[in-house]
C-alpha positions as CSV (number, residue, x, y, z in Angstrom):
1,X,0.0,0.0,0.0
2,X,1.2,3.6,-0.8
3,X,0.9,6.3,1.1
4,X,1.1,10.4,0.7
5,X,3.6,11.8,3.5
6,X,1.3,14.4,4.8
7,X,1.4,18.4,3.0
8,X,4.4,20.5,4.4
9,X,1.9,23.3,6.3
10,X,4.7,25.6,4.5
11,X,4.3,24.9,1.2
12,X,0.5,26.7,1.1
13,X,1.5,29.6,3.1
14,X,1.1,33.0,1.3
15,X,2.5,36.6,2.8
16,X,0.8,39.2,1.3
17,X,0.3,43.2,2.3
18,X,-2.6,43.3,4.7
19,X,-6.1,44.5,3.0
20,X,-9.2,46.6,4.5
21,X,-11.0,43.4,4.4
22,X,-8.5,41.6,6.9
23,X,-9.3,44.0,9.7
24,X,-11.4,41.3,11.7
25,X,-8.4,38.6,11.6
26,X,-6.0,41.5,11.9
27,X,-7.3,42.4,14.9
28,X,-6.9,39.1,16.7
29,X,-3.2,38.9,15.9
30,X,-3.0,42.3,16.8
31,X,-4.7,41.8,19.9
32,X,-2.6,38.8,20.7
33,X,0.4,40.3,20.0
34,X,-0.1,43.4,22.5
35,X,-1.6,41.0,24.9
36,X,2.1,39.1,25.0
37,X,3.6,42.6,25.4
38,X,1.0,43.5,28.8
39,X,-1.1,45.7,26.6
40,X,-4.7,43.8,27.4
41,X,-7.7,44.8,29.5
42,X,-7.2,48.1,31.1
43,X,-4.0,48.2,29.8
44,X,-4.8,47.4,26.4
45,X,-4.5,50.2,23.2
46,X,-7.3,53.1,23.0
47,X,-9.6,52.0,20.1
48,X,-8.5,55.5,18.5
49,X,-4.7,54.2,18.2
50,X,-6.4,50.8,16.3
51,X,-7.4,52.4,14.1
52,X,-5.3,55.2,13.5
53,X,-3.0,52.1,12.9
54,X,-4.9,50.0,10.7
55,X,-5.5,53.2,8.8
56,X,-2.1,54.0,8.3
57,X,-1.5,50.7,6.4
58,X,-3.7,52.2,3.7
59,X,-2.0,55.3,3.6
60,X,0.2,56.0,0.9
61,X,1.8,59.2,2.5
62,X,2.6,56.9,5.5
63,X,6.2,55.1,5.8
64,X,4.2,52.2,7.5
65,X,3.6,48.9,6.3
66,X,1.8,45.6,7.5
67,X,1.7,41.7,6.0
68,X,0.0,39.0,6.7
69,X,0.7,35.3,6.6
70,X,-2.3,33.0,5.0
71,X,-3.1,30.0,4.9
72,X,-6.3,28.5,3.8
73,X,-8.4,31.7,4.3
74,X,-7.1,32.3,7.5
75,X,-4.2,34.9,9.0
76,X,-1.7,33.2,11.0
77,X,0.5,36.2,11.6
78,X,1.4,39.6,11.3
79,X,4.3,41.7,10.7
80,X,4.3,45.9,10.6
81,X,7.4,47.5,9.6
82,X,8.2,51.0,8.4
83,X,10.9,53.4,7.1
84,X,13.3,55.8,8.5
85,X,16.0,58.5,8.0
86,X,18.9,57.7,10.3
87,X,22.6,59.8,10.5
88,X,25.0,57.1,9.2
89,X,23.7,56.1,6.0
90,X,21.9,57.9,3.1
91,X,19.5,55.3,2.5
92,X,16.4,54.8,4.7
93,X,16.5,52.0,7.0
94,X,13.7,49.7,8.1
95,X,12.3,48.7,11.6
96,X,10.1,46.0,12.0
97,X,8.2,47.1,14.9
98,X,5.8,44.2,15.4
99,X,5.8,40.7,14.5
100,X,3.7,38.0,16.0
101,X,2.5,34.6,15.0
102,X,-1.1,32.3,16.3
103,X,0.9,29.7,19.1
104,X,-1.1,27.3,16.8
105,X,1.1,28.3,13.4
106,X,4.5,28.4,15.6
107,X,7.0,26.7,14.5
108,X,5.9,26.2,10.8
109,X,8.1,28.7,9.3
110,X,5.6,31.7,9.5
111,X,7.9,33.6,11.2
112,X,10.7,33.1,8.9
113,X,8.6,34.1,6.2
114,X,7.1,37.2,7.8
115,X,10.8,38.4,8.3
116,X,12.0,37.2,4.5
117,X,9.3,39.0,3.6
118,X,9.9,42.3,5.8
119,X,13.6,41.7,4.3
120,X,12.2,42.3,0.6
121,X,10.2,45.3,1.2
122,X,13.4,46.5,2.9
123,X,15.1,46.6,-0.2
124,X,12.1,47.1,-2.4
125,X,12.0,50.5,-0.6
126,X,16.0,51.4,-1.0
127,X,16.6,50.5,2.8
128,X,20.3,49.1,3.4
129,X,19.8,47.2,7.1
130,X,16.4,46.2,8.6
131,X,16.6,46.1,12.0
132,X,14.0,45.4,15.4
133,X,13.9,45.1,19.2
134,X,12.6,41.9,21.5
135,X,12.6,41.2,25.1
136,X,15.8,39.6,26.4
137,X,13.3,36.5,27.7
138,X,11.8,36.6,24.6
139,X,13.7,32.9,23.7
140,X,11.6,31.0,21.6
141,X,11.7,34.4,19.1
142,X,15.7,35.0,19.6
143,X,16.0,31.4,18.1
144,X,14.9,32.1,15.1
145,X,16.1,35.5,15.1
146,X,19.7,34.2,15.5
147,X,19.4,32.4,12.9
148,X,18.0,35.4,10.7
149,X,20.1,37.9,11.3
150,X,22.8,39.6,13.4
151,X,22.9,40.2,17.2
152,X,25.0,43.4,17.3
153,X,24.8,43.1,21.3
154,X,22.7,47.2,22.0
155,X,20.7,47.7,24.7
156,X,17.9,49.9,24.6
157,X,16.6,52.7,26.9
158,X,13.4,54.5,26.3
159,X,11.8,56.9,28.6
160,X,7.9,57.4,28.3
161,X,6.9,61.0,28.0
């Protein structure tokens, strides 16, 4: 008897720019995402910074940019990245500010391809480095991020206002 070794989950998956339609599924990530960062409940985002978000996406006059990873209809993850002036290159650089992928879809390469992806819209839009920040715990992100790209070893500091 002959059997079919089962699909490779990646093989199907599709990153795409986000679309107005997505906005329900987009919010769930999004919701999960700041929920893993302590922004959930009374501490979650003002609906007004939502959508001033989401809205952005849309906006061409905006330097900010979201995908999504599909995969039979449904969004298993989302990454938002946008582009900067810095003081020690000409080029723009890119930051991906948010990534974040459904614990169901972990470990399937979503992540990988959110950041390849992130990678060619880097380049796409002239940037020379793409760069982003994670918690030091963060470990089950920093493995794949060591694999992905460089560790130059900064700290940051930030100071609410």
């Amino acid at each position: 008897m002959e059997t079919t070794p089962p699909a490779d989950p990646r093989s199907n998956l599709t990153i795409r720019p986000v679309r107005p339609a997505d906005f329900a599924a987009w919010s769930v990530l999004w919701a999960g995402y700041n929920a893993f960062y302590g922004r959930s409940g009374p501490t979650a985002l003002a609906a007004a910074i939502v959508e001033t978000t989401w809205s952005r996406f849309f906006d061409a006059n905006e330097p900010v940019h979201a995908l999504v990873a599909e995969r039979d209809g449904e969004l298993l993850g989302l990454a938002h990245y946008l582009f900067h002036r810095n003081t020690i290159l000409i080029e723009p650089i890119c930051y991906m500010q948010d990534l974040y992928t459904l614990d169901t879809a972990r470990g399937q390469g979503v992540g990988r391809r959110l950041i390849e992806a992130v990678y060619a819209g880097a380049a796409q839009g002239g940037a020379k480095r793409v760069y982003w920040h994670t918690r030091e715990a963060n470990s089950t992100a920093r493995a794949l991020y060591d694999q992905v790209a460089d560790f130059p070893g900064s700290v940051v500091y930030s100071k609410t206002l």
